[in-house]
C-alpha positions in Angstrom: 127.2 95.6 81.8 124.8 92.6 81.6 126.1 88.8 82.4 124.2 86.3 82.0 124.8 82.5 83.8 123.1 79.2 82.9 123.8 76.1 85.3 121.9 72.9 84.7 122.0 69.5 87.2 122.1 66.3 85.6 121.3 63.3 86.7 124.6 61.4 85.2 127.9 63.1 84.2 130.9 62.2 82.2 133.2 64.8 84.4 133.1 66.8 87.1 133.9 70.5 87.1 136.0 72.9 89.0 134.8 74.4 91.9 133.6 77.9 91.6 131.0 80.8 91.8 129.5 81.5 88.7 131.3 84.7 88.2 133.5 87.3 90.0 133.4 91.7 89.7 135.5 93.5 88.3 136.3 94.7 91.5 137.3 90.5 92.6 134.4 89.9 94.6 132.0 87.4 93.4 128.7 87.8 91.8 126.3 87.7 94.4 122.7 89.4 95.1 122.5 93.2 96.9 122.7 91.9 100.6 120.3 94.3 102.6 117.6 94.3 99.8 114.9 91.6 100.2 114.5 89.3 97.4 111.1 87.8 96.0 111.3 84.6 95.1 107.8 83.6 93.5 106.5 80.2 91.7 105.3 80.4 87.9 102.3 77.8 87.6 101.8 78.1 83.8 103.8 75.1 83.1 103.1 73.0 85.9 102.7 69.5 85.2 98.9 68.6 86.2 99.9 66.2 89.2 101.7 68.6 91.1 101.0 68.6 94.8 101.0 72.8 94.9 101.2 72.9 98.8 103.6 70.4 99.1 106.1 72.3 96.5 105.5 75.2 98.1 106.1 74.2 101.7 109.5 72.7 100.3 111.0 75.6 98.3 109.7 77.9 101.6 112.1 75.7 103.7 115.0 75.4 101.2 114.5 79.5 101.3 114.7 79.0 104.8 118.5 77.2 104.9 119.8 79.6 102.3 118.9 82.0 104.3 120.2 80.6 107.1 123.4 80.4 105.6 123.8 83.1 103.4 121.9 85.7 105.5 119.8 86.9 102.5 116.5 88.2 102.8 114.3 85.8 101.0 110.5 86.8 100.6 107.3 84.8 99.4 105.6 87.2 96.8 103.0 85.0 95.6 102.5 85.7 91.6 103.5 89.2 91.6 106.0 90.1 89.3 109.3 92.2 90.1 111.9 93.5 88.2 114.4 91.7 91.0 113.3 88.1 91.9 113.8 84.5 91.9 111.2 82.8 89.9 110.8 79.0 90.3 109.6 77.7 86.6 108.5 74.6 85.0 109.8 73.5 81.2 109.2 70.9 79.0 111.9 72.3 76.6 113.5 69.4 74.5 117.2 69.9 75.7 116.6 69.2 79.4 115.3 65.8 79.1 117.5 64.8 76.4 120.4 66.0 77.7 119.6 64.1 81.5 119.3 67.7 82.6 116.5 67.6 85.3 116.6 71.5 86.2 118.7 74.5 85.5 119.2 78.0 86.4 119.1 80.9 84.3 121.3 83.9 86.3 120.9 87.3 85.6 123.5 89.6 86.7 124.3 93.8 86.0 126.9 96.4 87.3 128.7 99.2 85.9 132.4 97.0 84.6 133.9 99.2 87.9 132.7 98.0 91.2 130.3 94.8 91.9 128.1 93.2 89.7 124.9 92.2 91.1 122.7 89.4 90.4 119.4 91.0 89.6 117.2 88.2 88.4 117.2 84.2 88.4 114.7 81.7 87.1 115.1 78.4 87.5 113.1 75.6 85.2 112.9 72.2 86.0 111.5 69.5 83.7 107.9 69.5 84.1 108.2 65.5 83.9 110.3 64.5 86.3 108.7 62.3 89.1 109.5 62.5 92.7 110.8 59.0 94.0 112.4 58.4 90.4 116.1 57.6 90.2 116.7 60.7 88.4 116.1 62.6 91.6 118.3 60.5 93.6 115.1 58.6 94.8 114.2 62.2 96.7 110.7 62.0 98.1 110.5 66.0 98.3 112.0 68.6 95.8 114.4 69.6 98.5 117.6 68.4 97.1 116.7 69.5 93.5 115.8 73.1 94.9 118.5 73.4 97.5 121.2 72.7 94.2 119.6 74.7 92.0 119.0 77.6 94.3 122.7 77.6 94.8 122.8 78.5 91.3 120.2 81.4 92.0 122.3 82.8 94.8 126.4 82.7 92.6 127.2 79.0 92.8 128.9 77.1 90.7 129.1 73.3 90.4 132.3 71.4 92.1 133.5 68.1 91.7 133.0 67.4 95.4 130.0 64.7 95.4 129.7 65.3 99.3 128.3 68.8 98.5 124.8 69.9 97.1 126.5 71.9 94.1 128.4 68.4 92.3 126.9 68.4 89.0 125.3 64.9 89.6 121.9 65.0 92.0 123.1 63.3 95.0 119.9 63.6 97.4 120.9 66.0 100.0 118.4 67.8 102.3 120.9 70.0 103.4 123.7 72.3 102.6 127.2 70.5 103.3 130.4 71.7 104.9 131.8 73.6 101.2 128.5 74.4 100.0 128.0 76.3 103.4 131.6 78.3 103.4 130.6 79.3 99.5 127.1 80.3 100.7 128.9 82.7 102.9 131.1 84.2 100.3 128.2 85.2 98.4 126.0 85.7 101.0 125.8 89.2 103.5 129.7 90.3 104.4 128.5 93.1 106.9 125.8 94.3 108.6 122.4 95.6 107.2 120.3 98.7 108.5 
């Protein structure tokens, strides 16, 4: 069995949604990444936009690694460009929907099991509009890619969007550096439930 998840921020929003994780087992637990198995997370340039400050994005998405980590226990690994079959792979678009929809970034979620037991998340890319700004209003005024990355990588990792705007995963950007209070207890839930070797 093959699932696939798409969750996109905007930067306004007619409604919120329901709070939830982007998808639960067969068995009832929710879709969420093998726990002791490190996961490369990697940065596709080909789309960059020109301007880019490389270090700076880079130094951001390592520390936004760094608090999911923190608070989902997963094992999060820099690989550079090297591909893998299981990964995280931060992406740049230009593709006509996200702009004209006031879609600034979404996450495409890969998931697999065997319709049984737990379906694991195997892959996740998220794109973000190569033209988006930081400082500009549609990023909440952010001056890093923190709160754009810490929302979408909540995506990468099972979550879903909630109608909390206290918490990284509402729909709407709201300029967080950090996980909040419900975005931490839902990190947890997808995150490592026992111990590792």
């Amino acid at each position: 069995m093959l699932a696939f998840f798409a969750a996109p921020v905007s930067a306004t929003t007619d409604a919120g949604e329901t709070p939830s994780f982007l998808g639960k087992s067969p068995d009832g637990t929710s879709v969420r990444w093998e726990e002791c198995a490190a996961i490369p997370w990697r940065v596709n340039w080909t789309r960059a936009p020109k301007n880019i400050r490389r270090s700076d994005f880079i130094n951001d998405a390592r520390a936004t690694f760094k608090k999911l980590n923190k608070a989902t226990g997963l094992n999060f690994q820099y690989s550079r460009n090297t591909k893998a079959d299981r990964e995280i792979v931060l992406d740049f678009t230009k593709e006509r929907l996200v702009r004209d929809k006031g879609v600034l970034a979404y996450a495409q979620v890969h998931a697999g099991g065997d319709g049984v037991g737990p379906t694991r998340i195997i892959r996740a890319v998220v794109r973000i509009d190569r033209t988006v700004k930081l400082g500009e209003q549609a990023l909440a005024g952010a001056k890093s890619w923190r709160p754009l990355l810490l929302h979408e990588l909540g995506h990468a990792v099972g979550l879903d969007h909630t109608t909390d705007k206290d918490q990284v995963m509402h729909e709407e950007l709201q300029g967080y550096n950090s996980y909040q209070s419900g975005d931490l207890a839902a990190l947890r839930e997808v995150g490592v439930q026992g111990t590792c070797p």
